[in-house]
PDB file as gemmi writes it, atoms N, CA and C in Angstrom:
CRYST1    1.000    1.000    1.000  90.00  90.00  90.00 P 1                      
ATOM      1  N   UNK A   1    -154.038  19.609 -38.331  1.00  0.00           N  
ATOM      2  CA  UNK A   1    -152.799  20.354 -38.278  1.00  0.00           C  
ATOM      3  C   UNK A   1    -151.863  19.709 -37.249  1.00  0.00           C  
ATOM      4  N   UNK A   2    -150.535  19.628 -37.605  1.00  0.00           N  
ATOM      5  CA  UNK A   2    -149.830  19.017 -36.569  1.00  0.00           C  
ATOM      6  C   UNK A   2    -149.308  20.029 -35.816  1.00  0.00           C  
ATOM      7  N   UNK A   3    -149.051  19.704 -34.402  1.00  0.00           N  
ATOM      8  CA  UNK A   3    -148.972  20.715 -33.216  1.00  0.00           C  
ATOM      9  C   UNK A   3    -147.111  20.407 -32.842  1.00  0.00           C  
ATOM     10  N   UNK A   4    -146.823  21.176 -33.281  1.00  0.00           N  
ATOM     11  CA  UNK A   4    -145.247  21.356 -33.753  1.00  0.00           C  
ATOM     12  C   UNK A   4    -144.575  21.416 -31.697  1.00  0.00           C  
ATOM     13  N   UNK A   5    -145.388  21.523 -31.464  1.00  0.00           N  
ATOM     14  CA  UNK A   5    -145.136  21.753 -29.624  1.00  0.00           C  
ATOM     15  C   UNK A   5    -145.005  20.756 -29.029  1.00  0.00           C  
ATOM     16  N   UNK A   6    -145.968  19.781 -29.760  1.00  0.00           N  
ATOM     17  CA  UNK A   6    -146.344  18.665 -28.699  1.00  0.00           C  
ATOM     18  C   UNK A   6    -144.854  17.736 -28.927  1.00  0.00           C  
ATOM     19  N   UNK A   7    -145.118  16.715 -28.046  1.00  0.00           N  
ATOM     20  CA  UNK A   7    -143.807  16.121 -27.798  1.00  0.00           C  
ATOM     21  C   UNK A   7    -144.061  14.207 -28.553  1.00  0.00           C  
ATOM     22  N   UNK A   8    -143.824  14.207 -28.915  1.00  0.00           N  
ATOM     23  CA  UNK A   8    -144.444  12.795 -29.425  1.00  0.00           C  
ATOM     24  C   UNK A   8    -143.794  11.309 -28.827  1.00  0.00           C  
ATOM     25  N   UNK A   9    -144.573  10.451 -28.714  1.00  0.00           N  
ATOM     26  CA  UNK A   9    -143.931   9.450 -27.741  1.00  0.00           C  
ATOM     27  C   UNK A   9    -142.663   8.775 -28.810  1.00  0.00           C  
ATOM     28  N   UNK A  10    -142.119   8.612 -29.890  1.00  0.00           N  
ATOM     29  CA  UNK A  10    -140.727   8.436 -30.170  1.00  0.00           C  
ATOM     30  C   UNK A  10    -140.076   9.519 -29.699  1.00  0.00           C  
ATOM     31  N   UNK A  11    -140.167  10.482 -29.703  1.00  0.00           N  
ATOM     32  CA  UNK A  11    -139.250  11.718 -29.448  1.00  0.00           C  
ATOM     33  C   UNK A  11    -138.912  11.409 -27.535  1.00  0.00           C  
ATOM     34  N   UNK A  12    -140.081  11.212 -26.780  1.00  0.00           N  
ATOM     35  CA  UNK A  12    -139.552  10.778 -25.465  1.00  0.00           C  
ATOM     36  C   UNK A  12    -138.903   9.528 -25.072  1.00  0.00           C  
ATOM     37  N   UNK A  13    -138.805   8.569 -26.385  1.00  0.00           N  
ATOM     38  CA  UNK A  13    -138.331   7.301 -26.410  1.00  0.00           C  
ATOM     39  C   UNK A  13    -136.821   7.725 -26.471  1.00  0.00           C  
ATOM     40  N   UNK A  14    -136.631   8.705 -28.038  1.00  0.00           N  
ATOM     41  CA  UNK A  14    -134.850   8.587 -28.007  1.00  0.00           C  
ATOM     42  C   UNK A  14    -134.584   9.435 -26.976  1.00  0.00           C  
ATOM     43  N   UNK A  15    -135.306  10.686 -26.039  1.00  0.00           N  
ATOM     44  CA  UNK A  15    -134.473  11.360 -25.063  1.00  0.00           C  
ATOM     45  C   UNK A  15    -134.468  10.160 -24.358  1.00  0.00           C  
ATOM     46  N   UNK A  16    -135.021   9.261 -23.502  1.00  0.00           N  
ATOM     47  CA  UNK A  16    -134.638   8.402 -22.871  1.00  0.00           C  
ATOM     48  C   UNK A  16    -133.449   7.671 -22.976  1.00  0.00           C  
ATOM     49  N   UNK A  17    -133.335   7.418 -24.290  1.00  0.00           N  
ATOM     50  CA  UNK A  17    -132.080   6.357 -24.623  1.00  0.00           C  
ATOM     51  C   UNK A  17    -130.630   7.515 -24.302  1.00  0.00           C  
ATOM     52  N   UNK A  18    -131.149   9.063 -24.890  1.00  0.00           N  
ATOM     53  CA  UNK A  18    -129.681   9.587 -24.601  1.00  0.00           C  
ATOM     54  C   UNK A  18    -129.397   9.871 -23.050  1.00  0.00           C  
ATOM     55  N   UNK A  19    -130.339  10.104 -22.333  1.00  0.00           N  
ATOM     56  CA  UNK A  19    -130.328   9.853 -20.680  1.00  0.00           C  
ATOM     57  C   UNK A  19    -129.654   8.410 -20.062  1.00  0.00           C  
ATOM     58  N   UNK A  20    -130.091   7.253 -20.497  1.00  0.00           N  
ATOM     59  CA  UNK A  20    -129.300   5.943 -20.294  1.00  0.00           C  
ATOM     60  C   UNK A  20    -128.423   6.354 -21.271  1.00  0.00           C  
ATOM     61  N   UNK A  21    -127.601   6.157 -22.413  1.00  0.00           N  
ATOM     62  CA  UNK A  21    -126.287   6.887 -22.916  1.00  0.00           C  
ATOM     63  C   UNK A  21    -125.782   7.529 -22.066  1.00  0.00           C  
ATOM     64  N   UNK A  22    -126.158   8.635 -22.032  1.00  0.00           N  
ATOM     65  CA  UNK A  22    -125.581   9.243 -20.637  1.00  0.00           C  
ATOM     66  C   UNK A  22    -124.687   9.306 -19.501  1.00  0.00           C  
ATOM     67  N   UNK A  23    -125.789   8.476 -18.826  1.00  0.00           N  
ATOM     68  CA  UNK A  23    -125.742   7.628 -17.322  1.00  0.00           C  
ATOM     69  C   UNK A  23    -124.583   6.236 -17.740  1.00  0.00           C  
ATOM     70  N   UNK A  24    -124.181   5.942 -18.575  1.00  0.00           N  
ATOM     71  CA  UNK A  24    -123.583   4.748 -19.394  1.00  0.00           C  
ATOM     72  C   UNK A  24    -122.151   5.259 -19.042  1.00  0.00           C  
ATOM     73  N   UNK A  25    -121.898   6.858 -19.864  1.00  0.00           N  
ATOM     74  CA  UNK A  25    -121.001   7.126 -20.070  1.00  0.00           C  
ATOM     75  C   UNK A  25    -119.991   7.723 -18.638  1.00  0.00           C  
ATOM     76  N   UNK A  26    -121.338   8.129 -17.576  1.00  0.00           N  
ATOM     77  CA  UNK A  26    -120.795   8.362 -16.678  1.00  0.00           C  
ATOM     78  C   UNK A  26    -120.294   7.342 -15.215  1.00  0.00           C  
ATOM     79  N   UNK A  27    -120.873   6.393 -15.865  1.00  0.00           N  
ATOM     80  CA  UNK A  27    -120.748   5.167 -15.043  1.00  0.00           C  
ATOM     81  C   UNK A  27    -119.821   3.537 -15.645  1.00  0.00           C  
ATOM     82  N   UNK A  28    -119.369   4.142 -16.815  1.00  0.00           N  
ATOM     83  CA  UNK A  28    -118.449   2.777 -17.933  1.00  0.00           C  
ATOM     84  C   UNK A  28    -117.728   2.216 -16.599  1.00  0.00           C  
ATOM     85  N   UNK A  29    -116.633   2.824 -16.507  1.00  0.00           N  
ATOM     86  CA  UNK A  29    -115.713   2.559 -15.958  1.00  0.00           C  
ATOM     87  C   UNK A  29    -116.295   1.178 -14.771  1.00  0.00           C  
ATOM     88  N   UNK A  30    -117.206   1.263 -14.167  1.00  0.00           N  
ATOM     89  CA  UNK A  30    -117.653   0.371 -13.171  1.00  0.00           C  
ATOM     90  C   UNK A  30    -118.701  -0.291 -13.587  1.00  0.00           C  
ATOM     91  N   UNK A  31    -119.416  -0.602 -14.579  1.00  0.00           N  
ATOM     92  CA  UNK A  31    -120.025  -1.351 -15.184  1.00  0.00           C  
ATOM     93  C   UNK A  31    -119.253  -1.826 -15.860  1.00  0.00           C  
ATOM     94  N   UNK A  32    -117.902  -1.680 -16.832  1.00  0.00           N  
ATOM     95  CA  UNK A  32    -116.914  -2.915 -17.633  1.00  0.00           C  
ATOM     96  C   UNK A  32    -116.400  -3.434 -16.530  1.00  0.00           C  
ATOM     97  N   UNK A  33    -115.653  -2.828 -15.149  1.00  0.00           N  
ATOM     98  CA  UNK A  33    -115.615  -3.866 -14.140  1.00  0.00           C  
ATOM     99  C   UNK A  33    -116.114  -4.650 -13.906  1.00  0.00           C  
ATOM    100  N   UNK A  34    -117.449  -4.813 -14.118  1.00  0.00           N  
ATOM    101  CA  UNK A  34    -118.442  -5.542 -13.016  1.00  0.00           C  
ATOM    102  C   UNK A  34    -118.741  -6.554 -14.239  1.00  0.00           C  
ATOM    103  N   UNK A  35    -119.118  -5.849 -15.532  1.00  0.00           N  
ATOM    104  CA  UNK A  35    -119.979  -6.779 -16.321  1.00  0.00           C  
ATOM    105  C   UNK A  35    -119.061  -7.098 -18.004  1.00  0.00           C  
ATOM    106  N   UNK A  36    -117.691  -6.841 -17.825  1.00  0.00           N  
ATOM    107  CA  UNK A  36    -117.004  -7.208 -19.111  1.00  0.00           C  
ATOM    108  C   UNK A  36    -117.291  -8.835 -19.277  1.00  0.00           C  
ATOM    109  N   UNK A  37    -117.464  -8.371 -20.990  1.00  0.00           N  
ATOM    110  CA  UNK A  37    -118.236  -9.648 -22.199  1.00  0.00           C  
ATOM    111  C   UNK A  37    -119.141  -9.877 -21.689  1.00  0.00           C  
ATOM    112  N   UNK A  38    -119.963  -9.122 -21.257  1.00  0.00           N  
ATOM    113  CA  UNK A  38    -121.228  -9.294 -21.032  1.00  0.00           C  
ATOM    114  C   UNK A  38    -122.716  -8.162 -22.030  1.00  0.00           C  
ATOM    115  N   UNK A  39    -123.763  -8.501 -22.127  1.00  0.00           N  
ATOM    116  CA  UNK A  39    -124.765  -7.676 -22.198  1.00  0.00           C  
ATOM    117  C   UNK A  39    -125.288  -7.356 -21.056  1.00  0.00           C  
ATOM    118  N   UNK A  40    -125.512  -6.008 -21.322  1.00  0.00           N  
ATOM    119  CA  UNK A  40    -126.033  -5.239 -20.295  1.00  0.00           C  
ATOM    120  C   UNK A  40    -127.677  -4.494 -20.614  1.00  0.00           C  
ATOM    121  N   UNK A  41    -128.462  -4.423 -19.987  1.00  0.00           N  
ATOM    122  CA  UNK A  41    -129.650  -3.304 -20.303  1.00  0.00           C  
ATOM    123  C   UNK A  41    -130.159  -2.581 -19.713  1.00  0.00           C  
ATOM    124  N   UNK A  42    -130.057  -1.310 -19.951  1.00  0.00           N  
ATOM    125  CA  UNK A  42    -130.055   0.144 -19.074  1.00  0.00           C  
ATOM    126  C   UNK A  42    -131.401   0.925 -19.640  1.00  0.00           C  
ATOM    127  N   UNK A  43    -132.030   0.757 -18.087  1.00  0.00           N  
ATOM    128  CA  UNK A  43    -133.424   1.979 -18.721  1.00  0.00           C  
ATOM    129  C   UNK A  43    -133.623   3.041 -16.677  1.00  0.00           C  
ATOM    130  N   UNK A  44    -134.251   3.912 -17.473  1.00  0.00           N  
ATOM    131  CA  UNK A  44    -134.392   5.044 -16.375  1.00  0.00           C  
ATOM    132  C   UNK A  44    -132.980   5.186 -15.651  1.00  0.00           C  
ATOM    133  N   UNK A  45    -132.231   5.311 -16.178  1.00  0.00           N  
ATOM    134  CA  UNK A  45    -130.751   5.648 -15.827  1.00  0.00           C  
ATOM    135  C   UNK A  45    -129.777   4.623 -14.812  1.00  0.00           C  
ATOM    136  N   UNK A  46    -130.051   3.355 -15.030  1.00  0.00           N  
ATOM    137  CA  UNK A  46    -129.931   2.411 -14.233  1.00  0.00           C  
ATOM    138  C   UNK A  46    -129.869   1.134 -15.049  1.00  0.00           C  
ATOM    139  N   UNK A  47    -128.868   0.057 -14.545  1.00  0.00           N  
ATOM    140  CA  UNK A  47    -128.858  -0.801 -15.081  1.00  0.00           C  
ATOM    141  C   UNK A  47    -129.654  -1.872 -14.664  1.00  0.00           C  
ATOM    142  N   UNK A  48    -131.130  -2.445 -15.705  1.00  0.00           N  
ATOM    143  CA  UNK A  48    -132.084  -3.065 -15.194  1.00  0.00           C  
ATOM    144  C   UNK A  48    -131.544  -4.616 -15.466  1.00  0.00           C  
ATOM    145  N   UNK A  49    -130.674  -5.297 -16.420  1.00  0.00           N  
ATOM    146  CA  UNK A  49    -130.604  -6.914 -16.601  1.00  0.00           C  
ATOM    147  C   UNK A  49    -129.237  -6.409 -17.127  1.00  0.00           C  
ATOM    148  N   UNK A  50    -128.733  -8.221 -16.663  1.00  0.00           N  
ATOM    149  CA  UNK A  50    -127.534  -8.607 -17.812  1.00  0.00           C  
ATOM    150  C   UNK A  50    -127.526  -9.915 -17.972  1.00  0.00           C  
ATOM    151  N   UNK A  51    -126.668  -9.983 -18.507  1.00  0.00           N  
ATOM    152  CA  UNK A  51    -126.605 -11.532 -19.033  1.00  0.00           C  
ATOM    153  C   UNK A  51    -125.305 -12.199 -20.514  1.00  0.00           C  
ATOM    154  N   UNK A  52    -125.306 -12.837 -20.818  1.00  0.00           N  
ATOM    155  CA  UNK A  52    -124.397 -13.712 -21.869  1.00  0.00           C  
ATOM    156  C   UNK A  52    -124.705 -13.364 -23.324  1.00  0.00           C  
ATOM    157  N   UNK A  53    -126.112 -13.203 -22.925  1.00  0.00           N  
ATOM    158  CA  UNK A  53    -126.672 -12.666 -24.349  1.00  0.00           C  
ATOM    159  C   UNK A  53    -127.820 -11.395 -24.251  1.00  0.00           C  
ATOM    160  N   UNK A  54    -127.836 -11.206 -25.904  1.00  0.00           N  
ATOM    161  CA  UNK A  54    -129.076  -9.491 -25.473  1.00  0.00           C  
ATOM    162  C   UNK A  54    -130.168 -10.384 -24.938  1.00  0.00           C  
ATOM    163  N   UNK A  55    -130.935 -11.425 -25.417  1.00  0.00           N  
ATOM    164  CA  UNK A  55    -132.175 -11.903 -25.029  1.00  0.00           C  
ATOM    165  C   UNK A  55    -132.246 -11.931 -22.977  1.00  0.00           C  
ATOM    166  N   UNK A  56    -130.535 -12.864 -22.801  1.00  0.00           N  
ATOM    167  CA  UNK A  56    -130.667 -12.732 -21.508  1.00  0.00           C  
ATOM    168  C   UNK A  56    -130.703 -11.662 -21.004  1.00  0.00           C  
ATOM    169  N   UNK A  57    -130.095 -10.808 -21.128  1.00  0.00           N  
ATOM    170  CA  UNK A  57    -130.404  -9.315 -20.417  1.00  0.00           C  
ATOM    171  C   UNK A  57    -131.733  -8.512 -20.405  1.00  0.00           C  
ATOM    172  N   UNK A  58    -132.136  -9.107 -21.611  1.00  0.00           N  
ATOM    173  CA  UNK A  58    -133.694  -8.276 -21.238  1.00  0.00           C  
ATOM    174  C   UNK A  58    -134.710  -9.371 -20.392  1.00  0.00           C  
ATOM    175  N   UNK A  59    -134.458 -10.441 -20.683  1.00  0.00           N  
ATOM    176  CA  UNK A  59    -135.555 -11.783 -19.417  1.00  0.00           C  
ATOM    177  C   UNK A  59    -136.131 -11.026 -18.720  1.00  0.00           C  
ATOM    178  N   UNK A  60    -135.489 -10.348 -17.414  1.00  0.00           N  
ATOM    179  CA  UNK A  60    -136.321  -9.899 -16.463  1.00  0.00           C  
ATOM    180  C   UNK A  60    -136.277  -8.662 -16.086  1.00  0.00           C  
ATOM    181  N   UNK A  61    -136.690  -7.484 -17.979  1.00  0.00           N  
ATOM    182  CA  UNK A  61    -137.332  -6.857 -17.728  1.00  0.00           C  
ATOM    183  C   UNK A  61    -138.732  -6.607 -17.344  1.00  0.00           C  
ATOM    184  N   UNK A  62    -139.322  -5.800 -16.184  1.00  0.00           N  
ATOM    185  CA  UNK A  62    -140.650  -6.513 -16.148  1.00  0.00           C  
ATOM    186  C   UNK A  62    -141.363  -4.731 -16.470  1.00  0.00           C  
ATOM    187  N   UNK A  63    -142.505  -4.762 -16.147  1.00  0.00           N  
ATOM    188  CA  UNK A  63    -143.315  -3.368 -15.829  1.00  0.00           C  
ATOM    189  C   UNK A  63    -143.642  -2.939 -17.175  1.00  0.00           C  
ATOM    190  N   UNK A  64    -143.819  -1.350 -17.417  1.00  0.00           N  
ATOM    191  CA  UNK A  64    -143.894  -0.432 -18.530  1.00  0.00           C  
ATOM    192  C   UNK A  64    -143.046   0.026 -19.765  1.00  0.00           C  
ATOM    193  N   UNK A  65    -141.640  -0.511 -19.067  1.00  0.00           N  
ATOM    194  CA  UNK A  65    -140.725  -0.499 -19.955  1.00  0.00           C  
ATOM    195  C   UNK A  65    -141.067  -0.936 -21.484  1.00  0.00           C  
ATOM    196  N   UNK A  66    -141.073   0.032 -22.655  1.00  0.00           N  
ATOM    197  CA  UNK A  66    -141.095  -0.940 -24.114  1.00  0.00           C  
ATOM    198  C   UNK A  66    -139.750  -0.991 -24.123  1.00  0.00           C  
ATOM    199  N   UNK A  67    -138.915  -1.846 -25.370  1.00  0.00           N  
ATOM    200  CA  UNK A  67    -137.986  -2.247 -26.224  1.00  0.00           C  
ATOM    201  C   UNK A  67    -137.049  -1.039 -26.660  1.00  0.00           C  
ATOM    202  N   UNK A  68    -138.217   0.147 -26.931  1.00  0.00           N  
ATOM    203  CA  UNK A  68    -137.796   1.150 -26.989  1.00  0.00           C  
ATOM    204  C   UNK A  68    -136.862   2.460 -26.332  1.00  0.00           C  
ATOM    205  N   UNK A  69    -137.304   2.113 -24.788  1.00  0.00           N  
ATOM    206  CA  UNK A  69    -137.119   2.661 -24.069  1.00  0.00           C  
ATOM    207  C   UNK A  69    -135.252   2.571 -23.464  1.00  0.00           C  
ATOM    208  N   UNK A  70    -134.963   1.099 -23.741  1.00  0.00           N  
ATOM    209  CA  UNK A  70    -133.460   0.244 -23.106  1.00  0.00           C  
ATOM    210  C   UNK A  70    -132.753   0.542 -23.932  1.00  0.00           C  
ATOM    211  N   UNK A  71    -131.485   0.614 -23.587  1.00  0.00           N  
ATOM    212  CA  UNK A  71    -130.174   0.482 -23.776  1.00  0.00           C  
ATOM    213  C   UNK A  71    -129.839  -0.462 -24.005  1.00  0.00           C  
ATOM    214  N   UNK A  72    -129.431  -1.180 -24.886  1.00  0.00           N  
ATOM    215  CA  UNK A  72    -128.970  -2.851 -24.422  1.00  0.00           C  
ATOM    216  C   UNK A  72    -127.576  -2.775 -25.703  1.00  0.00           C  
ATOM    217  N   UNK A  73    -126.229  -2.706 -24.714  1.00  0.00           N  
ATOM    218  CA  UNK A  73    -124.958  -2.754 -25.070  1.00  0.00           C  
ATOM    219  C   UNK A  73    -124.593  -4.092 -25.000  1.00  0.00           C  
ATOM    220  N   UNK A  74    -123.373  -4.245 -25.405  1.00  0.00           N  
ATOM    221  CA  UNK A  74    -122.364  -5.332 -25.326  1.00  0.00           C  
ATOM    222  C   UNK A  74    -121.539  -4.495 -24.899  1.00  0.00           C  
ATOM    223  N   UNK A  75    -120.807  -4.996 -23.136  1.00  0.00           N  
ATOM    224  CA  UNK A  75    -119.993  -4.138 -22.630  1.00  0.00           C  
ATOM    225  C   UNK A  75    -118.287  -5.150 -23.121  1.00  0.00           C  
ATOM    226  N   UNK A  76    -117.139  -4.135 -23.710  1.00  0.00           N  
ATOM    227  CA  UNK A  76    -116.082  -4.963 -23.957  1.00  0.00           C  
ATOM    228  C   UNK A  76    -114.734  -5.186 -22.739  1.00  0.00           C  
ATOM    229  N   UNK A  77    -114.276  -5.881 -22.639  1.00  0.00           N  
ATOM    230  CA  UNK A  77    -113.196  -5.878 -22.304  1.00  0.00           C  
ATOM    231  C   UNK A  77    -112.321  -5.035 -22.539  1.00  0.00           C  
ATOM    232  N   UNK A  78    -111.574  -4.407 -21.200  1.00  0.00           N  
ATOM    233  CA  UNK A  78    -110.103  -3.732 -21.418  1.00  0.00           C  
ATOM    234  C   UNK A  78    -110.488  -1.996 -21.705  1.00  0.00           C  
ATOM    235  N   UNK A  79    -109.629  -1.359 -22.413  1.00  0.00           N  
ATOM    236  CA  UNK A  79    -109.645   0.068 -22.724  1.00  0.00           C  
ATOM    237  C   UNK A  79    -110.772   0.215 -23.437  1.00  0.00           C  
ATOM    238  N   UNK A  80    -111.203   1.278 -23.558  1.00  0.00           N  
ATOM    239  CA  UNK A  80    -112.396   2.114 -24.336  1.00  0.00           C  
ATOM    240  C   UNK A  80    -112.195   3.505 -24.979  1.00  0.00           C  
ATOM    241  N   UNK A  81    -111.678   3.235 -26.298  1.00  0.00           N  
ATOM    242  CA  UNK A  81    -111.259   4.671 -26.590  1.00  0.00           C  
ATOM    243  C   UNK A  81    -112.267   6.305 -26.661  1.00  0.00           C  
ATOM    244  N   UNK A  82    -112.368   6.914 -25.971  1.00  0.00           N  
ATOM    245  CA  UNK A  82    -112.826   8.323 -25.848  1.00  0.00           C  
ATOM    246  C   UNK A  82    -113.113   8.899 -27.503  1.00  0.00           C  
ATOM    247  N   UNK A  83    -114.357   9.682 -27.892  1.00  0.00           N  
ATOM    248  CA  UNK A  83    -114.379  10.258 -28.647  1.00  0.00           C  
ATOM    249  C   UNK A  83    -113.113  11.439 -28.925  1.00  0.00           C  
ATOM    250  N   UNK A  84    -113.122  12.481 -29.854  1.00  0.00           N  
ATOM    251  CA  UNK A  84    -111.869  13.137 -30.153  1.00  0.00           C  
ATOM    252  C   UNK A  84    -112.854  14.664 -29.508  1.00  0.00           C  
TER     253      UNK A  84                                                      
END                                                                             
């Protein structure tokens, strides 16, 4: 029987990603400063790599982190239009 309670490790994978989302949204503004045309990769609410490309940004992820767990944007240049 499946246990409708339990929490399953994808299900703690995407809350993670909307926690970095999150933390993304509350922090844009100074991460496109810092890292416009760049990749970026965000896990545990923090930005862990960047780099030129996605591969470079993840290089030196190290530890427990899966694939699953990161954020990995392309931050753009200039304005960022707001949802409605």
């Amino acid at each position: 029987m499946i246990d409708l309670k339990k929490t399953t490790k994808t299900q703690e994978d995407l809350l993670k990603l909307i926690e970095n989302r999150d933390w993304l949204e509350d922090n844009l503004k100074e991460i496109q400063d810092k890292y416009a045309e760049k990749w970026v990769a965000i896990a545990e609410r923090k930005l862990v790599g960047s780099g030129s490309s996605p591969d470079e940004a993840m290089e030196n992820i190290k530890g427990s982190l899966s694939s699953m767990e990161v954020l990995l944007i392309s931050v753009p240049k200039g304005e960022i239009s707001q949802p409605i």
